[in-house]
PDBQT receptor file of N, H, CA, C and O in Angstrom, charges set to zero:
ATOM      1  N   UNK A   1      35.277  -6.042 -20.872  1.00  0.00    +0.000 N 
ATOM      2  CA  UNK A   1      34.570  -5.106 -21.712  1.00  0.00    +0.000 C 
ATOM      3  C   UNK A   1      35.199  -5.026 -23.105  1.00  0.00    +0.000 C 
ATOM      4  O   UNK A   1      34.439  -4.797 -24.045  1.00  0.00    +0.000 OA
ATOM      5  N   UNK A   2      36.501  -5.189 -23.338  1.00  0.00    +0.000 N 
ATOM      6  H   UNK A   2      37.119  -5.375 -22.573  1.00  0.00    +0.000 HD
ATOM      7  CA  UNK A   2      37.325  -5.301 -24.551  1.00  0.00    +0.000 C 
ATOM      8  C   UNK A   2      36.486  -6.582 -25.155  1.00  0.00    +0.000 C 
ATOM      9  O   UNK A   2      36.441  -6.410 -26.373  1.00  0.00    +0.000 OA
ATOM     10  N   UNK A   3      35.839  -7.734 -24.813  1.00  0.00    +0.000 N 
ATOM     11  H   UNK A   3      35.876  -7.873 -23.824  1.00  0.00    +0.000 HD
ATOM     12  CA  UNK A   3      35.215  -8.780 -25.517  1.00  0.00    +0.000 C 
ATOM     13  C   UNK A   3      34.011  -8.478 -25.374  1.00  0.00    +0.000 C 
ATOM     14  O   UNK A   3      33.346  -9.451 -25.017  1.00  0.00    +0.000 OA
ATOM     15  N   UNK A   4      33.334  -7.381 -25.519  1.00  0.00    +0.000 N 
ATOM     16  H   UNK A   4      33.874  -6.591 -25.808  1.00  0.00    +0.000 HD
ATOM     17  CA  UNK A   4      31.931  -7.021 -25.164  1.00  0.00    +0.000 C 
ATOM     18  C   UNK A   4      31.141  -7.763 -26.548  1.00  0.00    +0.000 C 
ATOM     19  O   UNK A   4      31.428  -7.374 -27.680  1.00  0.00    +0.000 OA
ATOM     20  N   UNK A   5      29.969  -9.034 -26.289  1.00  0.00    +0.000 N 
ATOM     21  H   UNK A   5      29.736  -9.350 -25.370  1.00  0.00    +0.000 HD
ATOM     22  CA  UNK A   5      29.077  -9.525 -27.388  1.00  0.00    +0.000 C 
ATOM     23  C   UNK A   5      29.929 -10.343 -28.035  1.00  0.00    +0.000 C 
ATOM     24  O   UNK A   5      29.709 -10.689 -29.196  1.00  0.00    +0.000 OA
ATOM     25  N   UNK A   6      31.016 -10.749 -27.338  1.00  0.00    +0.000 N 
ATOM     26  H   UNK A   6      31.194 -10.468 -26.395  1.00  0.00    +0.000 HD
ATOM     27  CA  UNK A   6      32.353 -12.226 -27.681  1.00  0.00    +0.000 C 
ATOM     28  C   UNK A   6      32.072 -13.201 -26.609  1.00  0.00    +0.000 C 
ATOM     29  O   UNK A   6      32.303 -13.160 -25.400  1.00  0.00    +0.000 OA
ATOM     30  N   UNK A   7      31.464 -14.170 -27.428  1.00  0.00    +0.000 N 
ATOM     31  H   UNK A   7      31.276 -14.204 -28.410  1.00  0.00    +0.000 HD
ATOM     32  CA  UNK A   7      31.576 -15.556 -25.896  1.00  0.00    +0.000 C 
ATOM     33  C   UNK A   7      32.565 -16.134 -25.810  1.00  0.00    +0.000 C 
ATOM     34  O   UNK A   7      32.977 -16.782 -26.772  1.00  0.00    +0.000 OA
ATOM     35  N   UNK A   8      33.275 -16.073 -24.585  1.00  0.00    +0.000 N 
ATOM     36  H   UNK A   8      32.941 -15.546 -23.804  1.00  0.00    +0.000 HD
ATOM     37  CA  UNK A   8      34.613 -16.375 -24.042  1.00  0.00    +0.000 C 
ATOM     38  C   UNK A   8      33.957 -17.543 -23.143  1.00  0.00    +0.000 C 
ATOM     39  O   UNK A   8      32.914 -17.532 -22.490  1.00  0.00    +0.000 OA
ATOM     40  N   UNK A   9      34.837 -18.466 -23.314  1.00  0.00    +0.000 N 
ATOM     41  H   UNK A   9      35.684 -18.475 -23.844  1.00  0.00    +0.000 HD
ATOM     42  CA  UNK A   9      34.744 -19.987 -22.903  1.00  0.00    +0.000 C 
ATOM     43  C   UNK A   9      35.613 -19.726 -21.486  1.00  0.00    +0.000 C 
ATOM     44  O   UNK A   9      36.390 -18.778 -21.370  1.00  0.00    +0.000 OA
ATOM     45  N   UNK A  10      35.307 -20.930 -20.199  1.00  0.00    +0.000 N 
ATOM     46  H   UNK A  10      34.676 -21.700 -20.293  1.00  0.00    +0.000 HD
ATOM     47  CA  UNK A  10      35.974 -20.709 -19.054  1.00  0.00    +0.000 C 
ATOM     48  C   UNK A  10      37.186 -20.971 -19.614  1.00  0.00    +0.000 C 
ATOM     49  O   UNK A  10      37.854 -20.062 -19.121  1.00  0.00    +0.000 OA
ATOM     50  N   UNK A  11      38.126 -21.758 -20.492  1.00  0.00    +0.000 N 
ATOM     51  H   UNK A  11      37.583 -22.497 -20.892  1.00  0.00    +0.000 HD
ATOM     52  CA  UNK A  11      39.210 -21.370 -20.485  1.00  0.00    +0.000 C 
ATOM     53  C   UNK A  11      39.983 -20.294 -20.805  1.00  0.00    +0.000 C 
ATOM     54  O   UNK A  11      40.983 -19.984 -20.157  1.00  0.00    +0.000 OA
ATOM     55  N   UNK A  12      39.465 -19.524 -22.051  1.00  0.00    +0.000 N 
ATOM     56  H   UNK A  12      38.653 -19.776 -22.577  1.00  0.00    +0.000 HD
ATOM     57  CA  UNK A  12      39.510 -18.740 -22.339  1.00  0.00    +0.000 C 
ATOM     58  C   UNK A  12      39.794 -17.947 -20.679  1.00  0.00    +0.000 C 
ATOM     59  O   UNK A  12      40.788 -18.157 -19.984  1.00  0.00    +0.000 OA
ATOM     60  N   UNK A  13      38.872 -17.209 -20.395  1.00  0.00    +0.000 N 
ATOM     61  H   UNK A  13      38.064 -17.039 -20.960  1.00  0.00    +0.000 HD
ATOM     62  CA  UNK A  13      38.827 -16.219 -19.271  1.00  0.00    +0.000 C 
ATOM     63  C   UNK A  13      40.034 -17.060 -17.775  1.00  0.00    +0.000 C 
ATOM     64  O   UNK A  13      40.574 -16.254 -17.017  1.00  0.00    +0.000 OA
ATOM     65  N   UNK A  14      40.261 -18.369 -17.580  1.00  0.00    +0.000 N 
ATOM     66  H   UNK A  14      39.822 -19.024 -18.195  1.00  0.00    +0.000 HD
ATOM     67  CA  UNK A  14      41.070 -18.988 -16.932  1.00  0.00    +0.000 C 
ATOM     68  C   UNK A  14      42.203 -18.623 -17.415  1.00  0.00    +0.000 C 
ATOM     69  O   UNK A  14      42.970 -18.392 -16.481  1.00  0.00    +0.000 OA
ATOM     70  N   UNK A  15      42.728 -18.443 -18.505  1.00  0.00    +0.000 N 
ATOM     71  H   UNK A  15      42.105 -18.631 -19.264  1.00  0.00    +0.000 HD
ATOM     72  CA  UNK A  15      44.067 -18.399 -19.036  1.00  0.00    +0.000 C 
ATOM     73  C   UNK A  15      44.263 -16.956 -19.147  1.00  0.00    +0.000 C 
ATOM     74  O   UNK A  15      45.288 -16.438 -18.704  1.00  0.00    +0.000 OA
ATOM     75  N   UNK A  16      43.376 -16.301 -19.691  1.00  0.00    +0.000 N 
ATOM     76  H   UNK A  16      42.543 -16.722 -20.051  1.00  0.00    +0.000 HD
ATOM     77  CA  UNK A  16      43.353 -14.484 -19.452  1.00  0.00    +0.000 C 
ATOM     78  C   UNK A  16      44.266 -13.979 -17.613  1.00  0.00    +0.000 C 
ATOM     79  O   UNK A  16      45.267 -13.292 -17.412  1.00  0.00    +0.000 OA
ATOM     80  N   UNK A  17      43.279 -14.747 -16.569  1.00  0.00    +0.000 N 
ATOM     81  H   UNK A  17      42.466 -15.305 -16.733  1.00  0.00    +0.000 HD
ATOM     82  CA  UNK A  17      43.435 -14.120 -15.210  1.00  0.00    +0.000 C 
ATOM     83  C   UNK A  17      43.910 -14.577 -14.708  1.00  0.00    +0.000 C 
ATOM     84  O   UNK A  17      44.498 -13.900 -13.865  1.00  0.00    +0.000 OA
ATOM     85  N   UNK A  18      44.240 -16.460 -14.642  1.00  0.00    +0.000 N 
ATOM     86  H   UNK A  18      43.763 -17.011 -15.327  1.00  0.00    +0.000 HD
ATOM     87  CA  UNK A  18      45.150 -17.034 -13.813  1.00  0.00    +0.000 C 
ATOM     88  C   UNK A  18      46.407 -16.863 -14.476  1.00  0.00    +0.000 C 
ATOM     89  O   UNK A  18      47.397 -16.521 -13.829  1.00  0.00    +0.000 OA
ATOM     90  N   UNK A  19      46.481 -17.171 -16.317  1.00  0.00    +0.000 N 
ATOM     91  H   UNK A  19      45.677 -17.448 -16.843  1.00  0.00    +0.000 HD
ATOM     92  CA  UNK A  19      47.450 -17.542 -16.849  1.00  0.00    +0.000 C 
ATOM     93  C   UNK A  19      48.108 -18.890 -16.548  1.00  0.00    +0.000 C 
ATOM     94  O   UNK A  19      49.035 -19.245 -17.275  1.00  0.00    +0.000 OA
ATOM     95  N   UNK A  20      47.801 -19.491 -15.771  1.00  0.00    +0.000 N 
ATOM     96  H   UNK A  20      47.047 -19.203 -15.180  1.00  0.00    +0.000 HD
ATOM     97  CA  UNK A  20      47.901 -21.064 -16.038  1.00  0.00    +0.000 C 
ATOM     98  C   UNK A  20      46.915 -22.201 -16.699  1.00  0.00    +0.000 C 
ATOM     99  O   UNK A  20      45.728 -22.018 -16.971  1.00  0.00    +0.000 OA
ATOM    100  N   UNK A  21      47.658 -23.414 -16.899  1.00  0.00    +0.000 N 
ATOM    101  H   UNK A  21      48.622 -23.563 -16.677  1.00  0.00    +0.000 HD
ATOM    102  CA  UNK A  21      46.556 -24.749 -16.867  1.00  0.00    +0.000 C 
ATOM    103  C   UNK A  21      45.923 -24.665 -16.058  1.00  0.00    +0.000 C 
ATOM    104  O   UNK A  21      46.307 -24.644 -14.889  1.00  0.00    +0.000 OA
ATOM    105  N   UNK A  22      44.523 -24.575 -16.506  1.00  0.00    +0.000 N 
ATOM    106  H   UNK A  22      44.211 -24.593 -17.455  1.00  0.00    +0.000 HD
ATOM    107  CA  UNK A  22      43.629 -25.086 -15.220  1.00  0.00    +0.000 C 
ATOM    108  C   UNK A  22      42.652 -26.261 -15.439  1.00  0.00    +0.000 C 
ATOM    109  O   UNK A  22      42.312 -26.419 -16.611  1.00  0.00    +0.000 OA
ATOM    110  N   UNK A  23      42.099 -27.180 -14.458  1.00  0.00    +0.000 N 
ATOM    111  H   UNK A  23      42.376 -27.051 -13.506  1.00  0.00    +0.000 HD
ATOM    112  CA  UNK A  23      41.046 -28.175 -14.679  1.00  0.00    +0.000 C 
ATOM    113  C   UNK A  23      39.938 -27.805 -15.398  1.00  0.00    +0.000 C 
ATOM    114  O   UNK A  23      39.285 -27.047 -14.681  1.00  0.00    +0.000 OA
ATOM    115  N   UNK A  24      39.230 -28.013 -16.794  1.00  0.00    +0.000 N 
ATOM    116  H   UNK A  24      39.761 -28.629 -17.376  1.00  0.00    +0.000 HD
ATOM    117  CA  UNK A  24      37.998 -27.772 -16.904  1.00  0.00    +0.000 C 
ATOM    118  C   UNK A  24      36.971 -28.040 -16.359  1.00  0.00    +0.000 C 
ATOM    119  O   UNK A  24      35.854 -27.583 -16.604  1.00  0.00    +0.000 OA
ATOM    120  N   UNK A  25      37.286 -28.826 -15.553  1.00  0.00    +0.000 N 
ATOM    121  H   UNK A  25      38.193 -29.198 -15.354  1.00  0.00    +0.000 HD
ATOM    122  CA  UNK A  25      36.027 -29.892 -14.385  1.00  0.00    +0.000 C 
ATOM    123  C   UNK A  25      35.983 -29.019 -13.275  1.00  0.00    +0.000 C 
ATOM    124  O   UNK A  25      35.038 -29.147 -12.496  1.00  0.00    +0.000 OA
ATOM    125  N   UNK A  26      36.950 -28.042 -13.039  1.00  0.00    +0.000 N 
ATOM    126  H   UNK A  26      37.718 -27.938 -13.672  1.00  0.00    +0.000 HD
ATOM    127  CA  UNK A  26      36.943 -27.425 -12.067  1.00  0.00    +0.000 C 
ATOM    128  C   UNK A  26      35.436 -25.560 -12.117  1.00  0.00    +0.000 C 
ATOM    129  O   UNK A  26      35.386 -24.661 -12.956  1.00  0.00    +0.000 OA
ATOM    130  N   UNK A  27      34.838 -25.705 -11.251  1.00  0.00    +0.000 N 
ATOM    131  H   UNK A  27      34.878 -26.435 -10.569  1.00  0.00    +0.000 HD
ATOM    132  CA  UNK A  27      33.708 -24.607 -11.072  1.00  0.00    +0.000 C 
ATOM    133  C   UNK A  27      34.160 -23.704 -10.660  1.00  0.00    +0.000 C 
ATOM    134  O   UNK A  27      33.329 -22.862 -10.318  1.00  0.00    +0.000 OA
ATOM    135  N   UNK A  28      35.344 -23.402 -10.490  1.00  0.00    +0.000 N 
ATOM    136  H   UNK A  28      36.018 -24.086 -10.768  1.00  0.00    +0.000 HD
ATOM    137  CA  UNK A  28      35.850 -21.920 -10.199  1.00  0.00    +0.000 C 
ATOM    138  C   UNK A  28      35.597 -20.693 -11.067  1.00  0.00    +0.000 C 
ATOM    139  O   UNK A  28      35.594 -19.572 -10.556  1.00  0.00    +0.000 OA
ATOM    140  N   UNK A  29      35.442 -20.829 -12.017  1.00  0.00    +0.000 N 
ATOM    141  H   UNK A  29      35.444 -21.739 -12.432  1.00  0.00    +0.000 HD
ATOM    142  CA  UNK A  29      35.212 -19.321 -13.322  1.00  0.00    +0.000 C 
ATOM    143  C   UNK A  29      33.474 -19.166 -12.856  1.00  0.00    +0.000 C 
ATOM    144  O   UNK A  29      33.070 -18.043 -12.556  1.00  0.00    +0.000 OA
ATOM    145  N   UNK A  30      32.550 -20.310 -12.824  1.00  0.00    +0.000 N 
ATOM    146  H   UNK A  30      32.879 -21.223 -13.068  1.00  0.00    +0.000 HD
ATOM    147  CA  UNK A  30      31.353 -20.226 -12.556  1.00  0.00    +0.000 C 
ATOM    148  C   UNK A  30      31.183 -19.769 -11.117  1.00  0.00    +0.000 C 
ATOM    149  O   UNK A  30      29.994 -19.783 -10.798  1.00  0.00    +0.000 OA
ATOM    150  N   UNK A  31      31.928 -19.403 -10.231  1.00  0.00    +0.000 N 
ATOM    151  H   UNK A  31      32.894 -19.392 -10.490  1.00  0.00    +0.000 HD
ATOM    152  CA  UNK A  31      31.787 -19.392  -8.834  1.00  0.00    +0.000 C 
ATOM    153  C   UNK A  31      32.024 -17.761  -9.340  1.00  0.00    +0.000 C 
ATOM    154  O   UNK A  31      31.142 -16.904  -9.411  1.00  0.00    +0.000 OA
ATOM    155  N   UNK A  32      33.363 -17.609  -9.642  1.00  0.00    +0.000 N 
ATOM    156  H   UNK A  32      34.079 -18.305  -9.584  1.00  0.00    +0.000 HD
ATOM    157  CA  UNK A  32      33.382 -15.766  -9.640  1.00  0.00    +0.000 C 
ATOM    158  C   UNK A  32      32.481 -15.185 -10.759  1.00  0.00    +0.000 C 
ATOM    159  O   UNK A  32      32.365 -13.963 -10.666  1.00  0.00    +0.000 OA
ATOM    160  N   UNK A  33      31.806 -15.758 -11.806  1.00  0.00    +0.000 N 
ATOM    161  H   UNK A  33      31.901 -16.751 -11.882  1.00  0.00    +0.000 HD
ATOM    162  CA  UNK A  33      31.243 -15.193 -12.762  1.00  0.00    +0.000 C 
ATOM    163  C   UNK A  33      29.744 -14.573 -11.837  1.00  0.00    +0.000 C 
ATOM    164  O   UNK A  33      29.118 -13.525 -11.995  1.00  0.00    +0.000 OA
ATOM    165  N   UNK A  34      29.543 -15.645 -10.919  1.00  0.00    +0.000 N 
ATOM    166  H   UNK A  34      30.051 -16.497 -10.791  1.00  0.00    +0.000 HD
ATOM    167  CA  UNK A  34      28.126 -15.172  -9.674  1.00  0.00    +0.000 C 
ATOM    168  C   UNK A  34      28.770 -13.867  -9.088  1.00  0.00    +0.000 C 
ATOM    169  O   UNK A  34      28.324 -12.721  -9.046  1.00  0.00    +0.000 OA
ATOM    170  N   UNK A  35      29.802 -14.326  -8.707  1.00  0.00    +0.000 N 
ATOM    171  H   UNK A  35      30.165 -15.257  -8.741  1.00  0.00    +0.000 HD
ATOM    172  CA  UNK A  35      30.104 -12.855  -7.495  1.00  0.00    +0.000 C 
ATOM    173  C   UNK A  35      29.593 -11.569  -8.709  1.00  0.00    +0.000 C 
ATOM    174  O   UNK A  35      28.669 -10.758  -8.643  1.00  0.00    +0.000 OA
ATOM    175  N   UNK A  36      30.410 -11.757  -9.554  1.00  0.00    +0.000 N 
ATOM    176  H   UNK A  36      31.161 -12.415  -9.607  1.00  0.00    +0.000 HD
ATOM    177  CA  UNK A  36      30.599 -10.672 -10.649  1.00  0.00    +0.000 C 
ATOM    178  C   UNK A  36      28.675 -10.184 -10.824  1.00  0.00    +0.000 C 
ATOM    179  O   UNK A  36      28.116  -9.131 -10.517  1.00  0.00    +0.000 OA
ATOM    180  N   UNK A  37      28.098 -11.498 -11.451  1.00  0.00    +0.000 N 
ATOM    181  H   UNK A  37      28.553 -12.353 -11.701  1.00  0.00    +0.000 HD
ATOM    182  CA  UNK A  37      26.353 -11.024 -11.486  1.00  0.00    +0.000 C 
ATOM    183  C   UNK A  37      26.157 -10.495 -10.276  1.00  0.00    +0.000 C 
ATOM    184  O   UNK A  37      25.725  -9.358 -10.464  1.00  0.00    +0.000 OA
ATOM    185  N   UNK A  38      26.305 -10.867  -8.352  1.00  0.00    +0.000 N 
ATOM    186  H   UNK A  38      26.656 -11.791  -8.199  1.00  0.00    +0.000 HD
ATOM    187  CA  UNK A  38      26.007 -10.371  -7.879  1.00  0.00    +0.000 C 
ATOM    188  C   UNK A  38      26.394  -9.071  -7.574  1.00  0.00    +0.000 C 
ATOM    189  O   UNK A  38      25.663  -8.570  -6.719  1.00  0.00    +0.000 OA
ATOM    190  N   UNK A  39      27.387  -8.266  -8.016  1.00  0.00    +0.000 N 
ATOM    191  H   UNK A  39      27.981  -8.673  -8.710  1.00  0.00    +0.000 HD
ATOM    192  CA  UNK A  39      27.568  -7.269  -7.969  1.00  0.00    +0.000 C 
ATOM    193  C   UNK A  39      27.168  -6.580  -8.786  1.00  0.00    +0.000 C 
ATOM    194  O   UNK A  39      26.542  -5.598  -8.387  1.00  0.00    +0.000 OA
ATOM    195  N   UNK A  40      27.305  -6.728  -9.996  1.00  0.00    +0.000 N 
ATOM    196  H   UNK A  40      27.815  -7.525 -10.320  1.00  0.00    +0.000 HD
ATOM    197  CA  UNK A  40      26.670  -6.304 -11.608  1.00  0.00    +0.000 C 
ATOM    198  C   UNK A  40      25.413  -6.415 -11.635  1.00  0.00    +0.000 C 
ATOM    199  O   UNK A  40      25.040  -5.249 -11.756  1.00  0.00    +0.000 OA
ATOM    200  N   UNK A  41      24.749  -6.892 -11.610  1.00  0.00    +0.000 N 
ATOM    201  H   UNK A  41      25.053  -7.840 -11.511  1.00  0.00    +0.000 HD
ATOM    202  CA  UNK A  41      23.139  -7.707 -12.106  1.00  0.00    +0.000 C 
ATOM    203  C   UNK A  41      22.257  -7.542 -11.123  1.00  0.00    +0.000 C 
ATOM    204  O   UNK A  41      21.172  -7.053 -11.436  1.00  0.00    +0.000 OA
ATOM    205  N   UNK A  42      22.447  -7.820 -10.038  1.00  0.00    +0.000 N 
ATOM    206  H   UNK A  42      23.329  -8.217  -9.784  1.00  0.00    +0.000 HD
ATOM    207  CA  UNK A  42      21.641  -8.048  -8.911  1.00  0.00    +0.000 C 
ATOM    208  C   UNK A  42      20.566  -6.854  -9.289  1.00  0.00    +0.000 C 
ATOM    209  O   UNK A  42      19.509  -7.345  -9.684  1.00  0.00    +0.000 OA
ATOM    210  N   UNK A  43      20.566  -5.721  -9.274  1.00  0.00    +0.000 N 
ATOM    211  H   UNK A  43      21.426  -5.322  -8.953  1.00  0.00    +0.000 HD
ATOM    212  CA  UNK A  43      19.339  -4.296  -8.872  1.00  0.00    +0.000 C 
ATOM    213  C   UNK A  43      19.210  -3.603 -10.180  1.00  0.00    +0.000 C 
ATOM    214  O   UNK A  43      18.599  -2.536 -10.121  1.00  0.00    +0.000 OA
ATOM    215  N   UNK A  44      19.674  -3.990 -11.417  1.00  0.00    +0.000 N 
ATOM    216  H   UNK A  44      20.171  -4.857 -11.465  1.00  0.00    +0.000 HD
ATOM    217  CA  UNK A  44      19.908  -3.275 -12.868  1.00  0.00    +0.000 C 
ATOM    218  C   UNK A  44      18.961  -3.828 -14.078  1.00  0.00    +0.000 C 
ATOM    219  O   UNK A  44      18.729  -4.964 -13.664  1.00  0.00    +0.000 OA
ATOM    220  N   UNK A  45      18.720  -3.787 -14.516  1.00  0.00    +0.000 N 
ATOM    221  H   UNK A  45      18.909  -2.864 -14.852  1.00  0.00    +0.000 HD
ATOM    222  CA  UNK A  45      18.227  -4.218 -15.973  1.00  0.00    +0.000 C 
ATOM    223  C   UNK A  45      18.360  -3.230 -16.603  1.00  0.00    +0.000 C 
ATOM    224  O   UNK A  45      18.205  -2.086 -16.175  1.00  0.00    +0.000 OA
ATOM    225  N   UNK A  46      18.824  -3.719 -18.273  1.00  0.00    +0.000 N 
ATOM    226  H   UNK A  46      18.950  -4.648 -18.621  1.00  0.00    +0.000 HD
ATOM    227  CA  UNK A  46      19.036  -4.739 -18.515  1.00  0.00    +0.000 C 
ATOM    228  C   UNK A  46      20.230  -5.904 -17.593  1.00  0.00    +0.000 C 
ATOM    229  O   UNK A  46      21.236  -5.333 -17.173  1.00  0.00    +0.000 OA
ATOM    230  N   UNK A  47      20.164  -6.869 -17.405  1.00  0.00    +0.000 N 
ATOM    231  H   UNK A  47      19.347  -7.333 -17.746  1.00  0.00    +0.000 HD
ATOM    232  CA  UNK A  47      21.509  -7.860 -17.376  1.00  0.00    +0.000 C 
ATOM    233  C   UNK A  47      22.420  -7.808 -17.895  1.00  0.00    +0.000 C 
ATOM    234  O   UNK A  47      22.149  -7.747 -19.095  1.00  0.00    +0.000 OA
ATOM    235  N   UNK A  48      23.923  -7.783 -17.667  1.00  0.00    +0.000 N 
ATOM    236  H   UNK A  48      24.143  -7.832 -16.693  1.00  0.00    +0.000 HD
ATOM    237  CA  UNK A  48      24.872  -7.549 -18.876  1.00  0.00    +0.000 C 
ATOM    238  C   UNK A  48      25.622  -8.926 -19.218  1.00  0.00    +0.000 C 
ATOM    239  O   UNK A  48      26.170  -9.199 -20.286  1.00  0.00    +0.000 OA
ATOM    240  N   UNK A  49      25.506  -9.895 -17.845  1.00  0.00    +0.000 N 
ATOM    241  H   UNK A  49      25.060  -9.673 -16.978  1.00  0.00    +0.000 HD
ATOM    242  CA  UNK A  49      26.090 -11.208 -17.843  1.00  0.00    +0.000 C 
ATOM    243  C   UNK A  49      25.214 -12.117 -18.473  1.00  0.00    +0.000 C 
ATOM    244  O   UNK A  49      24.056 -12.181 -18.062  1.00  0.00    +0.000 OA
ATOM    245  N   UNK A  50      25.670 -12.989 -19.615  1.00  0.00    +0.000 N 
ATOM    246  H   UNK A  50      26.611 -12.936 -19.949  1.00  0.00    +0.000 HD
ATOM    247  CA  UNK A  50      24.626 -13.822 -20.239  1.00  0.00    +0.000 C 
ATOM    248  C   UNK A  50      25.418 -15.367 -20.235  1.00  0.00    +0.000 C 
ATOM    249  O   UNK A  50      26.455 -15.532 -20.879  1.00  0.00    +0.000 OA
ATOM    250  N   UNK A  51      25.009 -16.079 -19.711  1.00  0.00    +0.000 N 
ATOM    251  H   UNK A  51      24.167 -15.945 -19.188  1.00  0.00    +0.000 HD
ATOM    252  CA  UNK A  51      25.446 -17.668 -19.905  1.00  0.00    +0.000 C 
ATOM    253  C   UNK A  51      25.033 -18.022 -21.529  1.00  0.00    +0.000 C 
ATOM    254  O   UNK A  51      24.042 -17.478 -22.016  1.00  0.00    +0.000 OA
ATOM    255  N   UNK A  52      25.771 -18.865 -22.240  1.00  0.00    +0.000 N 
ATOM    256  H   UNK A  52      26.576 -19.307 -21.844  1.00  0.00    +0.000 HD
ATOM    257  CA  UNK A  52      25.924 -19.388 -23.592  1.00  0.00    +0.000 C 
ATOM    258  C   UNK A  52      26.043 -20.857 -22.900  1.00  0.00    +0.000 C 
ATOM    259  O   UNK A  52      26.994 -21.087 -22.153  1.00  0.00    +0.000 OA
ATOM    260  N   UNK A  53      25.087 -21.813 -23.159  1.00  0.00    +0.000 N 
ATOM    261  H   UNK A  53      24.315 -21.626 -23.766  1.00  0.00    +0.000 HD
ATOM    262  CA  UNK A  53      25.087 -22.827 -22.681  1.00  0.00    +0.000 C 
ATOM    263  C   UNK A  53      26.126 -24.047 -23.649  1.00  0.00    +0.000 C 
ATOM    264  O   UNK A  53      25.852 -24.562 -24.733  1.00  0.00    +0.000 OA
ATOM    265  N   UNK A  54      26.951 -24.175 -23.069  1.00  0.00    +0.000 N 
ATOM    266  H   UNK A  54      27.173 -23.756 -22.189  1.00  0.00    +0.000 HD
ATOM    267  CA  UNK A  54      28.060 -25.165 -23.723  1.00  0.00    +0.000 C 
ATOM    268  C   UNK A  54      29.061 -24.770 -24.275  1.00  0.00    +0.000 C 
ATOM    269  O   UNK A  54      29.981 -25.374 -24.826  1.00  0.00    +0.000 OA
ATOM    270  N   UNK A  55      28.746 -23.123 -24.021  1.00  0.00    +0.000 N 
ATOM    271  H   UNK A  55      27.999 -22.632 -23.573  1.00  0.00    +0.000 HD
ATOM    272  CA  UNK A  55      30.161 -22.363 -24.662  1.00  0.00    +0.000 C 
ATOM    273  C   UNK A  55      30.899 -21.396 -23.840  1.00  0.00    +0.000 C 
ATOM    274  O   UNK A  55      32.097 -21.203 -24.043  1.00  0.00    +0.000 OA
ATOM    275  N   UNK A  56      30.029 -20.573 -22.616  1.00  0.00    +0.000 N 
ATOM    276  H   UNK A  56      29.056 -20.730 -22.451  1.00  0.00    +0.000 HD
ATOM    277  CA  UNK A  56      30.747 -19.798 -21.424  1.00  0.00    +0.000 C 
ATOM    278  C   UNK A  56      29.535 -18.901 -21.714  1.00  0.00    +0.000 C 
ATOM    279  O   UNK A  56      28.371 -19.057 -22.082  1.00  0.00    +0.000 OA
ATOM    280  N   UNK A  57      30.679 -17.480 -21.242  1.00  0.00    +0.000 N 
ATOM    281  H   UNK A  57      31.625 -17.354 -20.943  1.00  0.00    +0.000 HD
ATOM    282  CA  UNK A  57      29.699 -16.338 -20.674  1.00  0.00    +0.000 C 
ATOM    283  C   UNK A  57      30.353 -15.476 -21.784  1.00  0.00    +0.000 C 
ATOM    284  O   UNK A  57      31.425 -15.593 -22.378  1.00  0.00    +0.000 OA
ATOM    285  N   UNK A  58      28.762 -14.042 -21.909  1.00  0.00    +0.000 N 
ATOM    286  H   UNK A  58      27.892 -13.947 -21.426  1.00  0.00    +0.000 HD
ATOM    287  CA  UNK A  58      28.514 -13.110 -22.733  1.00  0.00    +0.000 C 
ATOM    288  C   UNK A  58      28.483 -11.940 -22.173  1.00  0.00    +0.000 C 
ATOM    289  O   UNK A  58      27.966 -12.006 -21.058  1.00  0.00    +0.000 OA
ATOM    290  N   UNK A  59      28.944 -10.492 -22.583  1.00  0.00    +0.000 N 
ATOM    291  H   UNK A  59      29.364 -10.438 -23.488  1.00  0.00    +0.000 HD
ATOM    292  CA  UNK A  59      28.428  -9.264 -21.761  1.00  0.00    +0.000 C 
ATOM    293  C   UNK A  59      27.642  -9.046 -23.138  1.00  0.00    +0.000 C 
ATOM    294  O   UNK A  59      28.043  -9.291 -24.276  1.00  0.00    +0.000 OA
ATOM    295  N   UNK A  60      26.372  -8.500 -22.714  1.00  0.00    +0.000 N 
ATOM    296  H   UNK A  60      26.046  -8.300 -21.790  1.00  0.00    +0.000 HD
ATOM    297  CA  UNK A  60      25.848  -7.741 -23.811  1.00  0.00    +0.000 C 
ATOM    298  C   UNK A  60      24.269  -7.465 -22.637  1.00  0.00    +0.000 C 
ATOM    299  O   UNK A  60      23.860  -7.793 -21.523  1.00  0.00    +0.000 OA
ATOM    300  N   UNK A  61      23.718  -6.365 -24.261  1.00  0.00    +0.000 N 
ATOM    301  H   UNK A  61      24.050  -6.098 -25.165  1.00  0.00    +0.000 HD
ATOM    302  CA  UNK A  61      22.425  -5.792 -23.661  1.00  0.00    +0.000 C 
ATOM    303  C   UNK A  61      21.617  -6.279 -24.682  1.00  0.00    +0.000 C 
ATOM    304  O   UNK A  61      21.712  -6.244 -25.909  1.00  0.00    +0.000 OA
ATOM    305  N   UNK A  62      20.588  -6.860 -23.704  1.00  0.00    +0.000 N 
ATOM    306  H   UNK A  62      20.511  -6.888 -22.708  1.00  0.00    +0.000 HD
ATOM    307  CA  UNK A  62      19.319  -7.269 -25.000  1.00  0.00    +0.000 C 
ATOM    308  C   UNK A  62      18.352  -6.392 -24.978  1.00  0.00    +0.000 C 
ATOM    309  O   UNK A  62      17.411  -6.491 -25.766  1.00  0.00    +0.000 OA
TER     310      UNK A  62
């Protein structure tokens, strides 16, 4: 929420929570970013999780 309408790239958010190197090839940030929509998103509108295609994920309200 501190990057609220900041697109943070999976490394970005990888290095925030693991704090290590991690694989970019690796689908792990995209695996919990679902859990996160399914808990967040699923029954609400607006959406607050927004994919940025080639750059990561967004919180915002459209």
């Amino acid at each position: 929420m501190r990057d609220f309408e900041r697109v943070l790239t999976r490394t970005m958010i990888a290095d925030h929570v693991w704090d290590y190197d991690f694989d970019p090839m690796t689908n792990v940030i995209d695996v919990y970013v679902t859990y996160l929509r399914n808990k967040i998103d699923t029954c609400h509108e607006p959406k607050l999780i927004h994919t940025v295609r080639g750059a990561g994920y967004v919180l915002k309200v459209e």
